[in-house]
C-alpha positions as CSV (number, residue, x, y, z in Angstrom):
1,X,104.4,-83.3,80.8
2,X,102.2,-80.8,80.9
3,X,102.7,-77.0,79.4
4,X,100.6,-73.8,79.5
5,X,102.0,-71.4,76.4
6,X,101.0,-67.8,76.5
7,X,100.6,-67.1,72.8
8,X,99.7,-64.6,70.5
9,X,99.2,-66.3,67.0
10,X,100.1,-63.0,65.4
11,X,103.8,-63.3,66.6
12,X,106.0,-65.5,64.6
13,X,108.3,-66.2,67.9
14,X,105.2,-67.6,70.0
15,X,104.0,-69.7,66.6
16,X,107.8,-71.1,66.6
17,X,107.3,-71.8,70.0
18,X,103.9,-73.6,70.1
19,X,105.0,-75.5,67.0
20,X,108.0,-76.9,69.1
21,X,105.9,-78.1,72.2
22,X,103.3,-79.1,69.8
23,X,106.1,-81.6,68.0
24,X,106.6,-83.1,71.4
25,X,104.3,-86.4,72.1
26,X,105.6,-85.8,75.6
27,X,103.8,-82.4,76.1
28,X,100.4,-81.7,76.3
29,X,99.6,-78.6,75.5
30,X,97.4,-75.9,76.9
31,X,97.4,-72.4,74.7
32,X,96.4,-69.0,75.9
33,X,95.7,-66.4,73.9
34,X,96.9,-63.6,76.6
35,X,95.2,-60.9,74.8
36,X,91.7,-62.5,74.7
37,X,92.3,-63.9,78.2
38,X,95.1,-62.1,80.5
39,X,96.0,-63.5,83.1
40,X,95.8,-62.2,86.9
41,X,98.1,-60.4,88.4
42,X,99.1,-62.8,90.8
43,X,99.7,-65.1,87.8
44,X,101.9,-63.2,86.3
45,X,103.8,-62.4,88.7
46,X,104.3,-65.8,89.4
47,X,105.4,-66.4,86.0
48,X,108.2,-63.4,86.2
49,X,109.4,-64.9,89.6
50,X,109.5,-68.8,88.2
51,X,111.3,-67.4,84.7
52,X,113.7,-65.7,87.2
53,X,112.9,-62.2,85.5
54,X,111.4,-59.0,86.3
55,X,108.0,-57.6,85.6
56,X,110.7,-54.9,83.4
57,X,111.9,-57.8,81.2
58,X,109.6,-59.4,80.7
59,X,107.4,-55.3,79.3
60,X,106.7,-55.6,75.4
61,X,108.4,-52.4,74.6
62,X,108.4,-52.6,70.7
63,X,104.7,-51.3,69.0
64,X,103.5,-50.4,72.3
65,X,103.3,-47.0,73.9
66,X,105.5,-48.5,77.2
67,X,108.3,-46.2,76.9
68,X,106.2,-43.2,76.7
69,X,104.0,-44.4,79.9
70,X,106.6,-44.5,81.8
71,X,106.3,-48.0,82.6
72,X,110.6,-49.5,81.8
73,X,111.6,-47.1,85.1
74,X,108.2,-48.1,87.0
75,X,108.0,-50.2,90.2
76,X,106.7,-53.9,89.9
77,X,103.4,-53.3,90.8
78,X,102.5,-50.6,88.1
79,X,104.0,-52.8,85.6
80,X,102.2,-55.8,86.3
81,X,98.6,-53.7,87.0
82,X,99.2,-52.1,83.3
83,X,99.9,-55.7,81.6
84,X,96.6,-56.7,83.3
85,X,94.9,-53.9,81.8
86,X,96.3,-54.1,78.8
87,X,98.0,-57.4,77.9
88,X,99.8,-56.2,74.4
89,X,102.8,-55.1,77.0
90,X,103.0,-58.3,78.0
91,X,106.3,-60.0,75.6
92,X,105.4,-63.0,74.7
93,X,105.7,-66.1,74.9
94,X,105.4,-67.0,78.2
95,X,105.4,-71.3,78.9
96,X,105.3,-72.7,82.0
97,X,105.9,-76.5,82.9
98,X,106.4,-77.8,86.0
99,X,110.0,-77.6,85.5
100,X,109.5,-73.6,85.9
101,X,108.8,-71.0,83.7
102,X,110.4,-69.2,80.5
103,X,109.8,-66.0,78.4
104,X,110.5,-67.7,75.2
105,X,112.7,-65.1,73.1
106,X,114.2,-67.2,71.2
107,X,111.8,-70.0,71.2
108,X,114.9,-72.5,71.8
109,X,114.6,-71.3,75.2
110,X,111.9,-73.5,76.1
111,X,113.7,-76.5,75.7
112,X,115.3,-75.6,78.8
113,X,112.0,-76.7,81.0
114,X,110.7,-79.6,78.9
């Protein structure tokens, strides 16, 4: 099976959760580090949609200046332009398999599409 992990190797939560896909022989692994490489738009939106969450849910709130932007009562497509142009509000970790998708908080969670 094949897995793409949105990480940020500063956060202990997306370590925890590349360590667990990484103890798996049956995953093979891709890591992204979101804030070196965002991804589109379009991506993430597809992300949110598989993960069954909103662009709102899935906005890093904490040591970000989201709340004061506006961006929790924003419409979808603000949200996702302002992760895109600056993916620190994007929570993290996002995996995706091709079982679906999962913001990983807690990292348990991916277990649910492995």
């Amino acid at each position: 099976m094949k897995a793409t992990i949105w990480h940020n190797p500063k956060c202990g939560t997306s370590r925890k959760t590349l360590a667990i896909l990484e103890n798996l022989s049956k995953v093979d692994v891709t890591v992204v580090e979101y804030l070196k490489d965002p991804p589109t738009k379009d991506k993430l939106a597809q992300l949110y949609r598989d993960a069954g969450i909103s662009p709102a849910q899935g906005l890093r709130m904490r040591g970000t200046d989201a709340a004061e932007r506006g961006l929790p009562d924003a419409d979808d497509d603000t949200i996702l332009d302002a992760m895109v142009a600056d993916p620190i509000l994007i929570e993290r970790p996002l995996v995706e398999t091709d079982k679906g998708a999962r913001l990983c908080r807690p990292q348990d969670t991916v277990l649910e599409i492995l």
